[in-house]
N, C-alpha and C positions, 0 to 999 in steps of 0.2 A: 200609405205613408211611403214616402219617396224613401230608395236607401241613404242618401244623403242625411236627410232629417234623423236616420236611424244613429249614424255616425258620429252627428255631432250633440244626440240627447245622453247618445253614452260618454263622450268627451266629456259631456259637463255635469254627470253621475260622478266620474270617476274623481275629474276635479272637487268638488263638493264632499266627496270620501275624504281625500288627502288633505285638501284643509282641517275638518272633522278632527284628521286623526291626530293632524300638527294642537292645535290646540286643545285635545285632549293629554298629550303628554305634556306640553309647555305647562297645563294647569298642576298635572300630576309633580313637574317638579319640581314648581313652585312648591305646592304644598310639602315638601319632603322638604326642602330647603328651609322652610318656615319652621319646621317641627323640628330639625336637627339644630336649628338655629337658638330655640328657645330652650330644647335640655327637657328634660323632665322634671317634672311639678315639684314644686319647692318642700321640704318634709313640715310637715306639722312642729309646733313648740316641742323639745324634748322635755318629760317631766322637771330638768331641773330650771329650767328656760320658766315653767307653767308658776304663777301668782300665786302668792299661800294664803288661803283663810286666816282674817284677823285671829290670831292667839284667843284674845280676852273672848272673843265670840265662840271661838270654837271649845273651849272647854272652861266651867265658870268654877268657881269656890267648890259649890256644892254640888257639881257633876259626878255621878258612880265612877268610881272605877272599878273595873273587877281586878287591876292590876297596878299598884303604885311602887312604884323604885323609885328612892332618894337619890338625884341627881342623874334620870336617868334623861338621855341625850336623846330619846325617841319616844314620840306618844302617839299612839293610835288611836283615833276615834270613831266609832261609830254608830251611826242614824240608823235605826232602826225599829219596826212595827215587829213585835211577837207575834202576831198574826197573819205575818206574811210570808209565803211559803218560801219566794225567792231570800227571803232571809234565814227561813231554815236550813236551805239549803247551803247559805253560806256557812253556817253555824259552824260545822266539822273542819271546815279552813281557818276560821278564826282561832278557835281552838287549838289546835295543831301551831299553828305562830303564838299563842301563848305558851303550848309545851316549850315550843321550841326557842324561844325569846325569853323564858321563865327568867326573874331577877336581871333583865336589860332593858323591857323595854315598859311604858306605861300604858295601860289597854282600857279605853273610857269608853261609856255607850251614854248616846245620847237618846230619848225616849221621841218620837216619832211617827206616831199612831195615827195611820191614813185614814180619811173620813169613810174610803167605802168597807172599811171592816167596824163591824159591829162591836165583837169586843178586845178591839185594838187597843181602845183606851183602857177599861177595867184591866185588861192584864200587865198595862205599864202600870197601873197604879197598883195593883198588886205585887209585881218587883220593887215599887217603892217602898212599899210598906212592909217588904221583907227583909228590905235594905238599910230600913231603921231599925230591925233586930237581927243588924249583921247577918243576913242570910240571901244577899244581894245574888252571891254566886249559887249559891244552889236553886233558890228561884230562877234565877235567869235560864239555866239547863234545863228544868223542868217542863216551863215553857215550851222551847222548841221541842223537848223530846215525846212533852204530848199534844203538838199542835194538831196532826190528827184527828185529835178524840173531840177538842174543842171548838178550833179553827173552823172557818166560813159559816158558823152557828148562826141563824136571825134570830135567837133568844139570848140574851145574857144567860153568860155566862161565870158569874161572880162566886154562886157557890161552887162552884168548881175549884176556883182560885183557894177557897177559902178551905179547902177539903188539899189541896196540897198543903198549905200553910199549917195543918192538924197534921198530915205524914212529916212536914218538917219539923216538929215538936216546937213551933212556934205558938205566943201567946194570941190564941185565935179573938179572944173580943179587942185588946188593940189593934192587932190584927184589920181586923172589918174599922173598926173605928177609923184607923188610920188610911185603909182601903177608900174610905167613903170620903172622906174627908175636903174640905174646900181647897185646904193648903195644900194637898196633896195633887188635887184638881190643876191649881195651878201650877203648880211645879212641873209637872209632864207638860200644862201648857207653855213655859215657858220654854222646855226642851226644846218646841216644836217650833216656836217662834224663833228661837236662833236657828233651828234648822234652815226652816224659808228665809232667813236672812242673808244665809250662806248661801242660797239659789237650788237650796235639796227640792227637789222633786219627787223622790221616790225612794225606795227603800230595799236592798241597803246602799246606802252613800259611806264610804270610808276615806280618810283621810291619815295620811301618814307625816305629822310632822306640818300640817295642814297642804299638803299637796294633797289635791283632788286624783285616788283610783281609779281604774277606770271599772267598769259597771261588774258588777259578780267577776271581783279580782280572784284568780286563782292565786296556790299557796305561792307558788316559783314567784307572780307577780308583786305579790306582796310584800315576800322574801328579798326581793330584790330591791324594794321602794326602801326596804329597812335596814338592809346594809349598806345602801347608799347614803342613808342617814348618818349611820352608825361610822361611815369614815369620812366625814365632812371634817 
């Protein structure tokens, strides 16, 4: 190879680099110019921006409350399976915003018994039917405080229910009567059915005022959803 030829394959190496590199950064600052230009990503709806659950759907006539104040300006609801851990877990938050909200705010559970637990259902119907001999709130506690003992069981578990209902000096053959019951059957189903109507999915779903929480709301989050209620 002639030195000539050498000369001019490296001329046009080198040329071929400096184009390269020109429209390597011409791209680069387009793209820079493009990104400063657009800003950053727009923020999502703020909660009070977000669509509220029709009223009439979200808590009916004869919805539990474990908490009712006369003319109170804030109602919390919540969807929930007793059998579900993520909802045990919520338990001690809800709580805590009932101490803490005691005589201001309204605090409803709605019954929501997901098909893969077994006895998801029997134990709503079992706080129903503890709830017709006013002892809504101390069943409901029970529950989560012995889901443990119970929970992810593939036998019924109904005497179990029925063996709290005896430690709460409840009248145990209404009791099962009422446990068992068609009307009672349906009552947790219609729970469930306004749930899916409301677009629940899973459990727990809460709702403050019918603004949708966001998923295992802590207390601050909560706390927060309810005094922004509370100064509308």
């Amino acid at each position: 190879m002639s030195k000539n030829l050498i000369i001019t394959l490296c001329l046009l190496l080198v040329a071929a680099l400096g184009i390269g590199l020109l429209v390597y950064l011409d791209r680069n600052e387009e793209g820079s110019t493009a990104q400063d230009t657009a800003g950053p990503s727009a923020p999502g709806p703020s909660p009070e921006e977000q669509p509220t659950a029709p009223a009439e759907v979200l808590v009916r006539e004869d919805s539990r409350h474990l908490d009712r104040v006369d003319g109170a300006r804030v109602t919390v609801v919540e969807f929930l399976d007793f059998e579900c851990e993520a909802c045990r877990a919520q338990f001690p938050v809800m709580e805590r915003v009932r101490e803490d909200y005691d005589g201001r705010i309204n605090m409803v559970i709605r019954y929501f018994p997901l098909p893969g637990h077994l006895n998801s259902g029997p134990a709503a119907a079992a706080v129903e039917a503890a709830a017709q001999q006013d002892a809504l709130d101390d069943m409901y506690a029970r529950m989560y405080e012995t889901q443990g003992e119970w929970g992810e069981s593939r036998r019924d578990q109904s005497e179990v229910f029925v063996g709290f209902a005896e430690d709460l000096g409840l009248d145990t053959d209404e009791f099962v009567e009422t446990m068992e019951s068609e009307r009672t059957r349906e009552r947790v189903q219609a729970d469930f059915d306004d749930g899916l109507a409301l677009g629940v999915q899973g459990t727990p779903t809460i709702y403050v005022n019918g603004r949708l929480a966001p998923s295992m709301p802590s207390y601050e989050v909560l706390s927060a959803m309810i005094d922004a209620e509370l100064e509308r």
